[in-house]
C-alpha positions, -999 to +999 in steps of 0.1 A: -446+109+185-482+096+174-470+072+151-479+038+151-459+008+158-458-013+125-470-051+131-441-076+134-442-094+101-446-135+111-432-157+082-433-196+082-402-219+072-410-208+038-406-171+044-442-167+034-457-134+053-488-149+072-523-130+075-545-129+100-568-154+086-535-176+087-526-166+122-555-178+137-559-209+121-520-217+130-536-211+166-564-229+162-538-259+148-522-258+176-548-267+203-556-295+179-527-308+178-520-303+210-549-326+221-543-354+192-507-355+212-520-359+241-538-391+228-506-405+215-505-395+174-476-384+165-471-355+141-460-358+102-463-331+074-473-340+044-469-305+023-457-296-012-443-265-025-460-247-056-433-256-077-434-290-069-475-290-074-472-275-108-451-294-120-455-331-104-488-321-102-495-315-141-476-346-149-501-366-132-532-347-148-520-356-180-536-391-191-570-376-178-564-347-204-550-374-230-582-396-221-603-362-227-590-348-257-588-385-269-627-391-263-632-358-284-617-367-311-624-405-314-663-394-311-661-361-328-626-360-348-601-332-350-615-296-336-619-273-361-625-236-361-664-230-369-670-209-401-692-188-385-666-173-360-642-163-394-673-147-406-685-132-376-654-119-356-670-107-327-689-137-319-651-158-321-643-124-291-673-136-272-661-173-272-632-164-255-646-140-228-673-162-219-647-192-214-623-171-193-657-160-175-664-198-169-630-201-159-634-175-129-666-188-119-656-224-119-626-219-101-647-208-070-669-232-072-640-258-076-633-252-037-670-248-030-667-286-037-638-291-014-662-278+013-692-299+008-672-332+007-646-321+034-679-307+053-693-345+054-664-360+078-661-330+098-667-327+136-690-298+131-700-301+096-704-265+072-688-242+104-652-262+098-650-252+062-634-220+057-629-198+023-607-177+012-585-155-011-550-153-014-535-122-027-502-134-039-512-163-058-552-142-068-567-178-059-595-186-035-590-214-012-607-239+007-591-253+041-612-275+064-609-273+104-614-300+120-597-336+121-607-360+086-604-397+079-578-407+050-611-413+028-629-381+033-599-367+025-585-381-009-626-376-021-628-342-008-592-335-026-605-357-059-637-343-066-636-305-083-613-323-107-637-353-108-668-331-116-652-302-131-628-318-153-636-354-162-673-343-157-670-314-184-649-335-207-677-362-210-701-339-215-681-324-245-673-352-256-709-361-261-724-330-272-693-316-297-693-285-280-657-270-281-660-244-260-667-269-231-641-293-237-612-261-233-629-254-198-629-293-187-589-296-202-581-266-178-599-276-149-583-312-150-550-291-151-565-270-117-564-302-101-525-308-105-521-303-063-551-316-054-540-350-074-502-349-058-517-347-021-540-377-029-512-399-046-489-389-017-520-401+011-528-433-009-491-447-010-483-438+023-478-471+045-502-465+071-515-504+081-524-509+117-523-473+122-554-454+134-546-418+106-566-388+113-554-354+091-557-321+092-552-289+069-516-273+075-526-238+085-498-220+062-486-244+037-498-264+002-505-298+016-515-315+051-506-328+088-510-364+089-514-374+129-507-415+132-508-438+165-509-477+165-546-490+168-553-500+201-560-542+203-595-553+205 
């Protein structure tokens, strides 16, 4: 007597244990996709699993590192090891805490970006972007609320890797700094999903359709909602 019930665990088709934070924005899914039914789009997910994000996903970052790594050492030639690290060993420890640092920091603000584009093309601007953490995967996440256009979309998705990544590298390039040109190869590599969502939105066939899409509430990826435009 006393104790208390233990919460039913609610999985998805993935067997993935959802959270609160996940619970309500599945319910919060729902009502919007209730209503874009209503107006006749019909429903299509557009998801990937983590597998298939690392590893499609990496493929396609690759001639952005090869471009970056290229850059460097066209402008700068072959990386070496400074001699002041050999003969300062503590300053070569200091290097490496203060890029793993970077790392962290950057990869918050990579979905800090996510938010300020996806914030542009939504209903209610800031108030439909929501952050996170996830404990399984020990990343922070960015998923946006409300309805966006295919556009807003792929630029809200292209950008941390755009700024971060590509952004970094030409700055490295330009300024021989090392250091910098490790944190822009590894945030081009962050944005392995966030390239295999946009490749999969831009070759979708989607002509004459009026497209609006929405985060999937549980899942890597997207719900694309399609109906044919109406005739002028």
């Amino acid at each position: 007597m006393g104790e208390e019930k233990k919460k039913e665990k609610i999985t998805n088709s993935d067997g993935h244990v959802l959270t609160e934070a996940e619970l309500k924005r599945q319910a919060a899914f729902d009502e919007k996709e209730k209503k874009l039914i209503e107006k006749g789009y019909k429903h299509q997910d557009i998801v990937i699993s983590v597998i298939t994000a690392n590893l499609v996903g990496l493929l396609l970052t690759l001639p952005f590192v090869a471009a970056i790594v290229g850059g460097y050492i066209l402008r700068n030639g072959i990386p070496e090891k400074p001699a002041v690290l050999d003969e300062n060993p503590p300053l070569y420890f200091l290097m490496i805490i203060g890029i793993i640092v970077a790392m962290i920091i950057l990869t918050v603000v990579h979905e800090k970006i996510h938010g300020c584009f996806w914030s542009i093309g939504a209903e209610n601007g800031a108030k439909d972007i929501e952050f996170g953490f996830q404990k399984e995967t020990l990343t922070p996440y960015c998923t946006c609320a409300s309805p966006l256009s295919k556009s807003v979309y792929i630029i809200g998705s292209m950008m941390p890797m755009t700024i971060l990544g590509v952004g970094l590298g030409i700055v490295s390039i330009f300024t021989n700094f090392l250091p910098l040109l490790v944190v822009a190869v590894f945030q081009t590599i962050g944005g392995a999903g966030d390239i295999l969502i946009s490749c999969m939105l831009l070759f979708r066939k989607t002509k004459g359709k009026d497209v609006v899409l929405l985060d999937h509430p549980t899942k890597i990826g997207l719900v694309a909602f399609e109906k044919e435009k109406e005739a002028d």
